[in-house]
C-alpha positions in Angstrom: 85.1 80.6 120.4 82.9 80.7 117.7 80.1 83.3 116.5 77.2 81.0 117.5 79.0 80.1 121.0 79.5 84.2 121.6 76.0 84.8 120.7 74.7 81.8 123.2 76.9 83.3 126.1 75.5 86.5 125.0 71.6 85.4 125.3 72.3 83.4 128.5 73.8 86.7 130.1 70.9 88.8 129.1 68.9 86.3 130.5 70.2 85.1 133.8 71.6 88.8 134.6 70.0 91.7 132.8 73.9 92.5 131.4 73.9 93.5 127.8 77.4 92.5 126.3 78.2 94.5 123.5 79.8 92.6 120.3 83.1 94.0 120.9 83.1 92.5 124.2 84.3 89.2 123.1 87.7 89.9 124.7 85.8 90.6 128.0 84.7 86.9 127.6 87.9 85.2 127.5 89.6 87.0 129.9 87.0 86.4 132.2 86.1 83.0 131.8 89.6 81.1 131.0 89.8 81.3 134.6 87.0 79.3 134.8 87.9 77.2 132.2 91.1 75.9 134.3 89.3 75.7 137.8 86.8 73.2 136.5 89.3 71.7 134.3 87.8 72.2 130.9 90.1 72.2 128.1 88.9 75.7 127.2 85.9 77.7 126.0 84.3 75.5 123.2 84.1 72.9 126.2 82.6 74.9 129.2 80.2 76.5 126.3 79.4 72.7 125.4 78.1 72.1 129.1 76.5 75.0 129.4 74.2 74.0 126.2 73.9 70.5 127.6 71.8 72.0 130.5 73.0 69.9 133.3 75.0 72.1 135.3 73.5 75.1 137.1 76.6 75.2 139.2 78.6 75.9 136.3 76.0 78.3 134.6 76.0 80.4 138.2 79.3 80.4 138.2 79.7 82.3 134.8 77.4 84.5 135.6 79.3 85.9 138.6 82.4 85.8 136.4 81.0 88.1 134.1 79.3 90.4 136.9 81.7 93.9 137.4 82.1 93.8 141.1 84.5 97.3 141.3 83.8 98.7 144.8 85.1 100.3 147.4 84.7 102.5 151.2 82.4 105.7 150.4 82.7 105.7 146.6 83.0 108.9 145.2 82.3 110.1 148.3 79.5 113.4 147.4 76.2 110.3 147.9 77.7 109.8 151.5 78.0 112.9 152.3 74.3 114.2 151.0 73.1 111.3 152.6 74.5 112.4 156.1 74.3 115.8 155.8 71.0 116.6 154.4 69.0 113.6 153.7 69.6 112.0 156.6 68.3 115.0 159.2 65.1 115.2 156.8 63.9 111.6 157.2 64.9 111.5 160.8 62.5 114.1 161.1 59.7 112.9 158.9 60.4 109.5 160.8 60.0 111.2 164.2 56.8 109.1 164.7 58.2 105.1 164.2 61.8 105.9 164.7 63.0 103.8 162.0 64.4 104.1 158.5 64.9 101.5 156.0 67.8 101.6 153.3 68.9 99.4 150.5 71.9 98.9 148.8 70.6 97.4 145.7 74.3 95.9 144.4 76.1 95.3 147.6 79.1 93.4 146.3 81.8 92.8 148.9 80.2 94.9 151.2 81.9 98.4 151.1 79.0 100.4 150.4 76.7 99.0 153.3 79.1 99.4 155.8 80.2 102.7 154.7 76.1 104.0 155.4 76.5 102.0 158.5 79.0 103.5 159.7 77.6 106.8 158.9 74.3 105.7 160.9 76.8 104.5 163.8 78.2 108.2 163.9 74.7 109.8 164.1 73.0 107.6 166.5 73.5 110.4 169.3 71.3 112.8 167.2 69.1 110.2 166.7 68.1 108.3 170.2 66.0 105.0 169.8 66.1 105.5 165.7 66.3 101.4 163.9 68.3 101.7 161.3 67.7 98.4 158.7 69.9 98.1 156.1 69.6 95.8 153.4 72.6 94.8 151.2 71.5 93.1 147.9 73.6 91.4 145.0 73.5 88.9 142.5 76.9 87.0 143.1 76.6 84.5 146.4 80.4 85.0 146.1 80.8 88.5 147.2 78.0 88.8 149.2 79.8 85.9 151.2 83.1 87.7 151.2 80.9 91.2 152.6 78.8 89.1 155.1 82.8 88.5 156.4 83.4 91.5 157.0 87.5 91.1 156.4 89.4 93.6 153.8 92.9 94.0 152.4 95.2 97.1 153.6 94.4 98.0 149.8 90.8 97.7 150.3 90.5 99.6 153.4 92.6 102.6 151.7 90.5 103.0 149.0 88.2 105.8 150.4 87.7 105.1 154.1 88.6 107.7 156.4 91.8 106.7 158.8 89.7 107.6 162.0 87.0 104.9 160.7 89.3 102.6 160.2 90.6 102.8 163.7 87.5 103.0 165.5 85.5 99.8 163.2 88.1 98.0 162.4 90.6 95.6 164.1 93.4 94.7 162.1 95.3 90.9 161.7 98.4 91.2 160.0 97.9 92.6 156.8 94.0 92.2 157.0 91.2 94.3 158.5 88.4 92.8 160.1 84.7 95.3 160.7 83.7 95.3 164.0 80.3 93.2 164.9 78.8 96.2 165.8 78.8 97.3 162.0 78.6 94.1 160.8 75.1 93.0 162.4 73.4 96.5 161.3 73.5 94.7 157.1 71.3 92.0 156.5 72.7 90.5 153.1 70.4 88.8 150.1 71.0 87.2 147.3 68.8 89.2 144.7 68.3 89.2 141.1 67.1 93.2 140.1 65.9 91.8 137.1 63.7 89.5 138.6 60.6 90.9 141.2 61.6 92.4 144.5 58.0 93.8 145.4 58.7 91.5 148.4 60.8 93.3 149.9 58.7 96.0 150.4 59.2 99.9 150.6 62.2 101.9 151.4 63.2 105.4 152.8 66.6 105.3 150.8 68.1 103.1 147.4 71.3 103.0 146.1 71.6 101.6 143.3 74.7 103.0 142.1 77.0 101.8 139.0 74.5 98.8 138.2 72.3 100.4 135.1 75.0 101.1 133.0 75.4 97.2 132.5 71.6 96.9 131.2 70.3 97.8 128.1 67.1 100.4 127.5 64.0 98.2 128.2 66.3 96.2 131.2 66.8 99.7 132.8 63.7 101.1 132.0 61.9 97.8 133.7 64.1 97.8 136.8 63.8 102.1 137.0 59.9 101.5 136.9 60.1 98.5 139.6 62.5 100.8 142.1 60.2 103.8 142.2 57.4 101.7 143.3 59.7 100.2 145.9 60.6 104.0 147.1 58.8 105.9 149.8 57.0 108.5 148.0 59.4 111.3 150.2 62.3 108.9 149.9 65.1 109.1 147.3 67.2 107.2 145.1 71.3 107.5 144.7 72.1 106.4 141.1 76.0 106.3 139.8 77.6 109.0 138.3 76.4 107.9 134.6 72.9 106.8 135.6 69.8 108.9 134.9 66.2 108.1 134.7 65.7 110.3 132.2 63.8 108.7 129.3 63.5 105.9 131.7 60.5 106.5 134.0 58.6 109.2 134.8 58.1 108.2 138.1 60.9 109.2 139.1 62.7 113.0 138.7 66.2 114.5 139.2 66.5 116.4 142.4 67.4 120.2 140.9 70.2 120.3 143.1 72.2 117.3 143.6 73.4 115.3 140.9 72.9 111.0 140.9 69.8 111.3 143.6 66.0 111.2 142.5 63.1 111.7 144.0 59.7 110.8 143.6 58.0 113.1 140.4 55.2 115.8 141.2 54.3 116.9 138.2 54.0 121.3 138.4 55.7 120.9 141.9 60.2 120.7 142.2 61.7 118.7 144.7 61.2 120.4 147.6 65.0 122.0 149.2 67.5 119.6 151.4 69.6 121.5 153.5 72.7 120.9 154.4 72.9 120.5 158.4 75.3 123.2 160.2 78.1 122.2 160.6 78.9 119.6 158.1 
């Protein structure tokens, strides 16, 4: 692969997906897209670069675009979010929601599905404390792929072990040899989108909750700073927003502020006024 075909791969990543890859990614590239190279049996990189240029193949162009998109997941990732979401967040919109009983979430890079159903299943578990609540989750991501794969709802015995509480598994799951399948109940509470975050999403209105964990640290400044602006509008102005671990919008937007005392959520910015206290429910 030459320097000209790394920097065209380059600019057509950037442009298609918002993901900055960084010179010394070139490895990333091969590894990545040989792969593809041998399942639409091109003789190697040189030639699927050749048809990309050509412009005639949006199939194949898509398709290296979701080979180059990180889709690491798994059930209640790094599970603190999950549990400030149930424990504290949770009762305060339930209560500010008393009125129209309904609270809208999105999960702004879905991929396979984990981290929908995992707030799903936490939404399941509090429907008791929360009679005749609507719960809509929406579970966005660029790759048709995965999001096919989550709208399945079916998971390895690896994939279920990675973070998902036994007792959860036996109550949503049913299992088929060495596979695990989500029960339709979970399963019809995510409504699943194809969604570009680079591109506008005004459409989809506002929401109560975002997650939009692990996805900035693929952008560069003005890509995050753009998308940061674009998800405070589409935030309820006493919602809040989970970011990754290594995600801020500091320097970003100033729409948007840390919460003082939980790390990876934001909340709307009140200049002169903190984030007012979320208490953690007895009991949890």
């Amino acid at each position: 692969m030459t320097e000209a075909d790394f920097d065209y791969l380059r600019a057509l990543l950037k442009g298609r997906s918002g993901l900055a890859l960084a010179p010394e990614k070139r490895y990333l590239v091969e590894s990545r897209l040989s792969p593809l190279c041998r399942k639409h049996a091109l003789k190697g990189l040189p030639e699927l670069i050749a048809r990309l240029r050509s412009g005639r193949d949006s199939a194949l162009e898509i398709a290296v675009v979701e080979a180059m998109t990180t889709n690491e997941t798994f059930f209640f990732r790094d599970r603190t979010p999950f549990d400030l979401f149930r424990d504290a967040l949770l009762p305060k919109l339930a209560a500010a929601r008393a009125g129209n009983k309904r609270l809208r979430i999105w999960c702004a890079a879905a991929s396979s599905g984990q981290e929908p159903y995992s707030i799903a299943m936490i939404l399941d578990e509090a429907r008791a404390r929360l009679p005749g609540f609507t719960f809509d989750i929406l579970a966005t991501d660029l790759s048709q792929e995965v999001l096919d794969r989550a709208k399945a709802g079916v998971y390895t015995q690896f994939e279920v072990q990675r973070g998902l509480p036994i007792q959860m598994l036996l109550k949503y799951f049913k299992q088929n040899g060495d596979q695990w399948t989500i029960s339709p109940q979970i399963r019809s509470m995510v409504q699943y989108r194809t969604l570009n975050l680079i591109k506008d999403f005004s459409p989809l209105g506002q929401f109560d909750v975002i997650f939009c964990r692990n996805v900035l640290i693929y952008f560069d400044q003005p890509t995050k700073a753009d998308v940061m602006r674009r998800l405070a509008s589409a935030l309820a102005p006493d919602g809040a927003l989970f970011l990754g671990a290594a995600e801020t919008v500091i320097g970003l937007t100033d729409a948007l502020a840390p919460h003082p005392e939980h790390r990876g959520l934001y909340v709307a910015s009140r200049p002169g006024t903190a984030a007012p206290p979320l208490r953690v429910a007895a009991g949890a």
